[in-house]
N, C-alpha and C positions, 0 to 999 in steps of 0.2 A: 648271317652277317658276323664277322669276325671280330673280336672285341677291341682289336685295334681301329677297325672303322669307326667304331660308334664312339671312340674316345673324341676322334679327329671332328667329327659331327659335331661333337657337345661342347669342343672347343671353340670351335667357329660359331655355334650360336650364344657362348658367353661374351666372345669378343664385340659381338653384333651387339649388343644390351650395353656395351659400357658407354659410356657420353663423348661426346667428339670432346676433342682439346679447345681450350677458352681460347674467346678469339679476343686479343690484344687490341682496347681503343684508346687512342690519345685523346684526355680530357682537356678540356680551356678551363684554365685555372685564372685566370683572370676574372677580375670582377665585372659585374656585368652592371651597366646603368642603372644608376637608381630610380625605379618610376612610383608612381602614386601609391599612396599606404591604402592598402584594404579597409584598415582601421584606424582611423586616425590616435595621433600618439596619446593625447590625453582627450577627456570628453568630460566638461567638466558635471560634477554630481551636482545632485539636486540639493545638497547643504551650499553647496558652492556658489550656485544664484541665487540662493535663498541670503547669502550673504553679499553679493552683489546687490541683490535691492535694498538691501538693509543699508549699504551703504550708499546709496541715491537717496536717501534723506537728508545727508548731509548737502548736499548740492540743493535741494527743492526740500523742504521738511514739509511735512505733513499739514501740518497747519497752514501753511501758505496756501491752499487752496482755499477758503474760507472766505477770502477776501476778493470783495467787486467792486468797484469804482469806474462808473464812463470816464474816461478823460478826454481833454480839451480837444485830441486829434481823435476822437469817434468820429464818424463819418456820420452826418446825418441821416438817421434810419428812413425817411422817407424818400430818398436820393436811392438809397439801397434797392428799396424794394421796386421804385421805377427801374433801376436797372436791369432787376431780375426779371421784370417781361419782354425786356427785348427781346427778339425771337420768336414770341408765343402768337397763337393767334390773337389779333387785337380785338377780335368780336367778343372774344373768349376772355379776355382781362378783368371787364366790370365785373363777372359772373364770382371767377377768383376773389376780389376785392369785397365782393359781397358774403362772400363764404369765411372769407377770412374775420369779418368783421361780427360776427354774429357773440363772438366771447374773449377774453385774454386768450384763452386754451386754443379757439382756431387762430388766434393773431398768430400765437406760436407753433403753430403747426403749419403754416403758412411764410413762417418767417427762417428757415432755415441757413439763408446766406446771411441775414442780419445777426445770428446767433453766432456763424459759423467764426464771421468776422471780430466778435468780441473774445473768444475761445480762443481764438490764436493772441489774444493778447494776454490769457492767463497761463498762471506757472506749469510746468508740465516737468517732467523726469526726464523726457528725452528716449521713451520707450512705445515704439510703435506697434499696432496690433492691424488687423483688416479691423476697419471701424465702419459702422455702419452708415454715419455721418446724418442722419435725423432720427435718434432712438429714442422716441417720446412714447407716453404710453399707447398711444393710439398704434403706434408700428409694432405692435405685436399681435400675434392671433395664432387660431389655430388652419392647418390645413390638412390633406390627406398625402403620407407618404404614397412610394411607388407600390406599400404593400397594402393598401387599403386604410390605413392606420393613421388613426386621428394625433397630432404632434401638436407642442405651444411651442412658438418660435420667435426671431424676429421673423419680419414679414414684408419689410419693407425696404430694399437699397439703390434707391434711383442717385442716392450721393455718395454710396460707396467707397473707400479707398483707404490706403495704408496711412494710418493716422496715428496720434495719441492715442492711449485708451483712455485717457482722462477727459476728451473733449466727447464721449459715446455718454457715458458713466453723467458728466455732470449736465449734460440736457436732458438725461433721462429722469437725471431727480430735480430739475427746477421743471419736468411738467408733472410730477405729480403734486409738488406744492401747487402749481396752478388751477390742476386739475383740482384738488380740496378744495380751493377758493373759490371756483366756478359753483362748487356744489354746493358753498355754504358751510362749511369746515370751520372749526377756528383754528387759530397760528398753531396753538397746540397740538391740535390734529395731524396738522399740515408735517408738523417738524415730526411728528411720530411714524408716518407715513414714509416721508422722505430718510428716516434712520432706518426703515426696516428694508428698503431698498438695496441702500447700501451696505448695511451691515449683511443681506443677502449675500448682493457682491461678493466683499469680501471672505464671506466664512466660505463663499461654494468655490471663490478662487485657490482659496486653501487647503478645500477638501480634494479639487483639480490637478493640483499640485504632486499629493500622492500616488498621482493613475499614473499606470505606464498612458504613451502617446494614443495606442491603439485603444484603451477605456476611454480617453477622452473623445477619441474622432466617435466611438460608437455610443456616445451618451446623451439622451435624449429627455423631454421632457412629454407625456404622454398628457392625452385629453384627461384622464384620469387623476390627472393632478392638479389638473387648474380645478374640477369638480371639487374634491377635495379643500382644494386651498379654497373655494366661495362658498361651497357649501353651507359650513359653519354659518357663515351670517350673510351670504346672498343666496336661498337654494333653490330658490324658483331664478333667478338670473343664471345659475349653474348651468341648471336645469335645460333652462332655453338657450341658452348659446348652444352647447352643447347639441340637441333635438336640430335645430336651426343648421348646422354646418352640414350634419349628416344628410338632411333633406339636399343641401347644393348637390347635387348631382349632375351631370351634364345633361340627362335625358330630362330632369325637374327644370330645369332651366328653359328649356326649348319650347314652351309654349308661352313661357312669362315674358322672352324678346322676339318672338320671332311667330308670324303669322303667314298662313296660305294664301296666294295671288294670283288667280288666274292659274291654280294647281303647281306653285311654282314655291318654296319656302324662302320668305323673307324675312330678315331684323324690320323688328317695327321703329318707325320713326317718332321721337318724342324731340323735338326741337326745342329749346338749344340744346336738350344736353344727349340726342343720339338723333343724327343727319347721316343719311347718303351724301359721301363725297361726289366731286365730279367721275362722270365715269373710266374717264383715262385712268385718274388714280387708285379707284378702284383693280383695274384689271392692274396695274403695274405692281401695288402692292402682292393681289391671288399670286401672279408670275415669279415675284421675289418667294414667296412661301412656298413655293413648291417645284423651282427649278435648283438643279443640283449646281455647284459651284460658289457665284459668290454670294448666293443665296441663304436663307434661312436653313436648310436641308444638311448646308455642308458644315454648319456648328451643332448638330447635333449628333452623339453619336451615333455608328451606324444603326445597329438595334431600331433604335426609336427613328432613325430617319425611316429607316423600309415600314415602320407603322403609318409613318405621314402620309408618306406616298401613297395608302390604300384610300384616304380623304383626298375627296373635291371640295374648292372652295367656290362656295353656290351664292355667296353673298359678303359684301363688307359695309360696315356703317363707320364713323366716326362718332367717339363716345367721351364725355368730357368725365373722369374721375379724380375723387380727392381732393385735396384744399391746397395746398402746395404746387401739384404736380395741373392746376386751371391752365390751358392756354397752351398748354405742350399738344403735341400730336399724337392724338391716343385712338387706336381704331380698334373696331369688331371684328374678326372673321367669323363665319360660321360655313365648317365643313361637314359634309356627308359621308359617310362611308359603306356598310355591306346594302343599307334600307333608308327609309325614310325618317327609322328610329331609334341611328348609329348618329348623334350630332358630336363636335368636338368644335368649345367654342374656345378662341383663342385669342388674346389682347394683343397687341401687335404696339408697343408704347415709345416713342422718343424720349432718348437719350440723350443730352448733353455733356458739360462740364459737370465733376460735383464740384458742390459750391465749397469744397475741403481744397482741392487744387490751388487757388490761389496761397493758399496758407501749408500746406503739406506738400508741395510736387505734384506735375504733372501723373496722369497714371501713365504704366507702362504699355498700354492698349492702344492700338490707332482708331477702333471702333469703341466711342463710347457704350454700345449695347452688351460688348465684352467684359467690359470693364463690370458691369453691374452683375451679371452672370456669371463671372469668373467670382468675383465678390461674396455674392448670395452663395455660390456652391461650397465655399470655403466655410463663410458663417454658418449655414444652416445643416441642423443635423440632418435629413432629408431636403431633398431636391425637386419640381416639376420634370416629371423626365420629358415635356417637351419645352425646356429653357430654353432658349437658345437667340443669338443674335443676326441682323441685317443691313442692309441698306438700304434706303430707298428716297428715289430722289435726290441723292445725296446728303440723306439727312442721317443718323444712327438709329436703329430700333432696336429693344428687344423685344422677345416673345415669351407669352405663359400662358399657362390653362387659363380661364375666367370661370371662377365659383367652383373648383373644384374641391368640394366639402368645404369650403374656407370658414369661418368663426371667427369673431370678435368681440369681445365683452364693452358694453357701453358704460365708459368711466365715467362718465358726467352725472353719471347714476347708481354709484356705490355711494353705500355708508361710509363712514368714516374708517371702520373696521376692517370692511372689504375692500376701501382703497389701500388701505395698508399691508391684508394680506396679498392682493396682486399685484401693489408695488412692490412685494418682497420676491415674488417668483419672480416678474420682472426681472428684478437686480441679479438673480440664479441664474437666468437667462440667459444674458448680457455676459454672463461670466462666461461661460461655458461655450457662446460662439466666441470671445475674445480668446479662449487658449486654444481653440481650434489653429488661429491662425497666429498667436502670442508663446510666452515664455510664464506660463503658470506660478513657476518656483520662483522667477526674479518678482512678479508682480506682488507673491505672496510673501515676499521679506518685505517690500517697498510698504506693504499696508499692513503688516502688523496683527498680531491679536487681539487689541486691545481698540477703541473706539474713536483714537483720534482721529483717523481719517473721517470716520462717519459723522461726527461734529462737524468736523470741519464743512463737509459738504454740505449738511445742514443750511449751517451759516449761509453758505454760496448760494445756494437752491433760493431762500428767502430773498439776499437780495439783490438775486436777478431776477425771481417771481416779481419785484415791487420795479425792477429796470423795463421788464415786457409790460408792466400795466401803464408805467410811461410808455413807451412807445406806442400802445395801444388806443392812447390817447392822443397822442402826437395822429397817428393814421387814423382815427374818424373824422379829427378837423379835416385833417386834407381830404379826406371824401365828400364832406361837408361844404369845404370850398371849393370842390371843384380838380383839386388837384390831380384826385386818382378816382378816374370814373368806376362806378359803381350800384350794379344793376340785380335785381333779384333773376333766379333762372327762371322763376313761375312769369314774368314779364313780358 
């Protein structure tokens, strides 16, 4: 090959290698609409609500909660509490009235519309949290996360809704003054008690304050810590609460409600307080639990739904629970799953208004059972993973496990000591579901380092502790006369 060829060759495969010529685009140089910011322009810091609450004393000062006085437009509390059974079963009422009567401590735990109604007449800031709207000492306890794992919680939101946090915080601490009283306590005790609650509150609001969002959502109070906090000076109550939760089991449970019948597994009957419904209601309720749509099935997510479905439900009772909640429509299921010795027992509970609603707004839920379980999921560091809501009858329900490790320490029976250090976890509690669904850094200027607040609430605890022993007196007459019938369950 000639060396002219091979020139012509190497020139054509250098020209082959160069880049094509840039191709000419006409840009729009116009501006284009301005839409949403990714990030909003400013986000204000945590010194910056910290000084925002700081300045809501100026509007409500701290010491303004301290002070209780009925006035002349109270509504007669026995008027109240007739109100609050409309609705309920009326066989079920005396039983209520009977439970409620046994102490101050049940009067108040029984009375949570009459509470609810004086609360909205005291000073607030004007700062709303998810409130639990009856967080008395008895609404707390332990249960079992989804990971096995024993947790202290609240435990209780049949009243649920976005409220003050001042009206969770100050029921919390006139029932452990009540709770002292009941036991025998002097004022002294009482008021040492109720300070260390809220001095709780506040220092774990404070400490809340410094987490990013994601330390708060994952912050928990383990079983390990209520032992701890009773230990000291209740350690055989520690002890047995504790021992007591982890026995609930679903499978430990199954032979204490539920008996063989002609080889067939039944809830045993203990009337008044666990009846077979009629049997329509019966099957109408099993069909809501376990049909997909507007059933129980379709509020739960999928996960946990395709577990349910693996359960038949082989039986239902109606079961009357707790001091408050006498008269509502509370039922049993009990379902089956791979054997004879897979049970899943399930409380099936009516829902109403919370008694906060009148005073705070409607909730945003058209199903009260939502309301309570959207509520609970927000406050509570873990969740029943089968929560979920229904209808039936047209009436609202929701659903939860029954005894699933649950635990509750009997306050009518600490020391003075021990009320005090559970009323201080309490009050750590209580903080930590409010910034779940609250503003940490604003609550923690609004209360301060210092103990004003926790006087103040002192003050208020005592006397509404001495406003519930009136009323409590006010409701034995009228049982006495006749007014509000009242029947023991043993009867």
């Amino acid at each position: 090959m000639s060396a002219r060829i091979q020139a012509r060759r190497t020139l054509r495969r250098i020209r082959a290698l160069r880049p094509s010529p840039p191709v000419e685009v006409e840009h729009d140089l116009t501006e284009p609409e301005a839409g949403p910011a990714l990030v909003p322009e400013h986000i204000p810091v945590r010194a910056e609500r910290k000084r925002l609450g700081r300045a809501l004393r100026e509007k409500t000062p701290r010491e303004a909660h301290a002070f209780w006085k009925a006035d002349k437009a109270r509504p007669d509390p026995i008027a109240l509490l007739e109100a609050s059974n409309v609705g309920r079963l009326p066989s079920l009422v005396p039983i209520r009235h009977a439970r409620m009567g046994v102490d101050p401590f049940a009067f108040l735990r029984g009375s949570a519309m009459l509470m609810a109604n004086d609360l909205a007449r005291t000073p607030s800031v004007g700062l709303k949290v998810q409130a639990c709207g009856d967080a008395h000492l008895a609404n707390f306890g332990m249960f079992a996360t989804p990971e096995r794992n024993l947790v202290f919680d609240v435990n209780d939101f049949d009243e649920t809704l976005p409220a003050p946090w001042e009206w969770d915080l100050k029921r919390l601490a006139v029932s452990v003054w009540v709770a002292g009283r009941s036991n025998g306590d002097s004022e002294a005790r009482c008021e040492e008690a109720v300070e260390a609650c809220v001095r709780g509150y506040r220092r774990w609001m404070r400490t809340l304050s410094k987490w990013s969002y994601l330390d708060v959502w994952y912050a928990r109070v383990d079983a390990e810590e209520l032992r701890r906090t009773l230990y000291r000076e209740e350690p055989a109550s520690a002890e047995k609460t504790l021992a007591q939760a982890r026995r609930r089991t679903q499978l430990a449970t199954l032979p204490k409600l539920t008996e063989l019948r002609e080889g067939r597994r039944c809830i045993i009957d203990d009337p008044p307080l666990v009846v077979h419904p009629p049997r329509e209601h019966a099957e109408m309720l099993a069909e809501v639990l376990q049909v997909v749509g507007e059933g129980y099935l379709s509020s739960l997510q999928g996960d946990r739904g395709t577990l349910v479905r693996r359960y038949q439900v082989v039986d239902v009772a109606r079961k009357v629970v707790g001091v408050g909640s006498v008269g509502t429509r509370c039922y049993l299921a009990l379902l089956l799953g791979a054997h004879a010795r897979d049970p899943l027992f399930l409380q099936v509970k009516e829902a109403g208004p919370s008694v906060l609603e009148p005073f705070a707004g409607a909730s945003p839920y058209p199903n009260a059972g939502q309301r309570v379980v959207e509520g609970q999921r927000l406050m509570q560091a873990a969740s029943d993973i089968f929560l979920g809501w229904c209808q039936v009858g047209g009436r609202d329900f929701y659903v939860r496990q029954l005894r699933d490790m649950k635990g509750s320490t009997d306050v009518e029976r600490l020391s003075p000591r021990g009320l005090r250090e559970y009323a201080a976890l309490c009050g750590r509690t209580l903080a930590r579901a409010h910034a779940r669904g609250g503003d940490a850094a604003v609550l923690r200027g609004y209360l301060g380092r210092g103990d004003v607040f926790d006087r103040a609430l002192c003050r208020f605890a005592r006397a509404y502790a001495d406003q519930n022993e009136r009323d409590y007196q006010l409701f034995r007459k009228a049982v006495r006369d006749g007014r509000l019938p009242a029947q023991d369950e043993g009867e």
